[in-house]
C-alpha positions as CSV (number, residue, x, y, z in Angstrom):
1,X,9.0,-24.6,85.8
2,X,5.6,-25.8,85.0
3,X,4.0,-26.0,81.6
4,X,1.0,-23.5,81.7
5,X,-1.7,-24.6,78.4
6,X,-3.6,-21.5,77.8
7,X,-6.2,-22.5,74.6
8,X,-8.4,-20.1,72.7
9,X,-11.3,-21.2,70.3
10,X,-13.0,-19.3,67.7
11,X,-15.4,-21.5,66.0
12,X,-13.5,-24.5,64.3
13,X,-10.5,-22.7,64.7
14,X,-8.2,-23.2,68.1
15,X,-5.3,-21.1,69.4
16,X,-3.1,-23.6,71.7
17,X,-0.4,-21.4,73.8
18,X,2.5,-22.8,75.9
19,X,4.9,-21.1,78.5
20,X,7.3,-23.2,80.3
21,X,8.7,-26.4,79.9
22,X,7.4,-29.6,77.5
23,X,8.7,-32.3,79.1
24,X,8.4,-36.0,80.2
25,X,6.4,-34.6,83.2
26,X,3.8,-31.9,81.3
27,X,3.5,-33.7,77.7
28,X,1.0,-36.0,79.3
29,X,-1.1,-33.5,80.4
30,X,-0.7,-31.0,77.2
31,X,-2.0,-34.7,75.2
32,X,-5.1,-35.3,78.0
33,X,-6.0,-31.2,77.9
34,X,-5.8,-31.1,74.0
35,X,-7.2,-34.6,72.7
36,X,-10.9,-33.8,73.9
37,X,-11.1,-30.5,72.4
38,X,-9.5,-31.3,69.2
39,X,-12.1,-34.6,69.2
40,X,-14.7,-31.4,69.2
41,X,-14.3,-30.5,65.3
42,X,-11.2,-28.9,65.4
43,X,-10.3,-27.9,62.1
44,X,-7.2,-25.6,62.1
45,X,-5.0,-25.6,65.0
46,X,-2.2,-23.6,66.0
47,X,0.2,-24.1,68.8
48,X,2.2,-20.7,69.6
49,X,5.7,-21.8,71.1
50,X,6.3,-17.6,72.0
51,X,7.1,-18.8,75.6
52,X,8.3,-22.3,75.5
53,X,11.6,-22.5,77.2
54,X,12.4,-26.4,76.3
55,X,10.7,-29.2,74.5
56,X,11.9,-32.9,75.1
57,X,11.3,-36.1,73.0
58,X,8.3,-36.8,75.2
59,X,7.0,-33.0,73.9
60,X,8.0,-33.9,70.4
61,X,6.0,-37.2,70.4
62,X,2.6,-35.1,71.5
63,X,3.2,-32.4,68.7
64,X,3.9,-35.3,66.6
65,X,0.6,-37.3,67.2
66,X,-1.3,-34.0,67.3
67,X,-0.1,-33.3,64.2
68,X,-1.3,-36.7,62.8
69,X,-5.0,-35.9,64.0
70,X,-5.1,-33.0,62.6
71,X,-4.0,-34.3,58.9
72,X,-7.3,-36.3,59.3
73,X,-9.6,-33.0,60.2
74,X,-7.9,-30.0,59.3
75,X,-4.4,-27.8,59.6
76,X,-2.3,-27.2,62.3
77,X,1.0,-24.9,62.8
78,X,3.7,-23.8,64.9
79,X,4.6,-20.7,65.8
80,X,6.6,-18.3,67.4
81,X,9.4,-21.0,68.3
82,X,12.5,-19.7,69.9
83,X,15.9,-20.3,69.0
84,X,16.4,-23.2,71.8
85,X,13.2,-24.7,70.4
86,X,14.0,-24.3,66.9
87,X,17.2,-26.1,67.2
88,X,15.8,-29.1,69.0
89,X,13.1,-29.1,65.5
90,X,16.1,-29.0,63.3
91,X,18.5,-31.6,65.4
92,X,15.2,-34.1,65.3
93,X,14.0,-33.7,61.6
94,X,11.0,-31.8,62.9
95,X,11.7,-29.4,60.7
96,X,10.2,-31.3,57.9
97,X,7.6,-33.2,60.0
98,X,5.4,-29.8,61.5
99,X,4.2,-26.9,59.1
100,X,6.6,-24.4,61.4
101,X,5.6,-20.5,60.7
């Protein structure tokens, strides 16, 4: 399954949903789809994981690097993760490394 990136700004704040799969093949374009709109005085971000079925270590590195712009402009969080999810965060260390609501 395909990731599908459904974003929603109000102002400075942004509202980033996924459904599917992050993974070696959609991480890329999660990173290309995000980067220019976070560039655009982003200044709290939230990522809602409701519908994410998988994340893999190429996922983890684009959350990770998102998270790291954002520490420069603003706050960002994770939410809604599912069990599957969740344990992939807690296996990794994520746990520590993303604000995770």
């Amino acid at each position: 399954m395909a990731l599908i990136i459904s974003m929603n700004r109000d102002g400075d704040s942004l509202t980033v949903s996924l459904d599917g799969r992050l993974d070696t093949t959609s991480a890329p374009k999660l990173e290309a789809e995000l980067r220019p709109v976070l560039e655009d005085g982003v200044k709290n971000l939230a990522i809602d994981l409701k519908e994410l079925d998988y994340v893999s270590s190429a996922g983890l590195r684009v959350l990770l690097s998102t998270r790291k712009i954002m520490d420069r402009q603003g706050d960002m969080v994770v939410r809604n993760a599912n069990e599957a999810v969740m344990e992939v965060f807690k296996v990794t260390g994520f746990t520590s490394l993303l604000n995770i609501e």
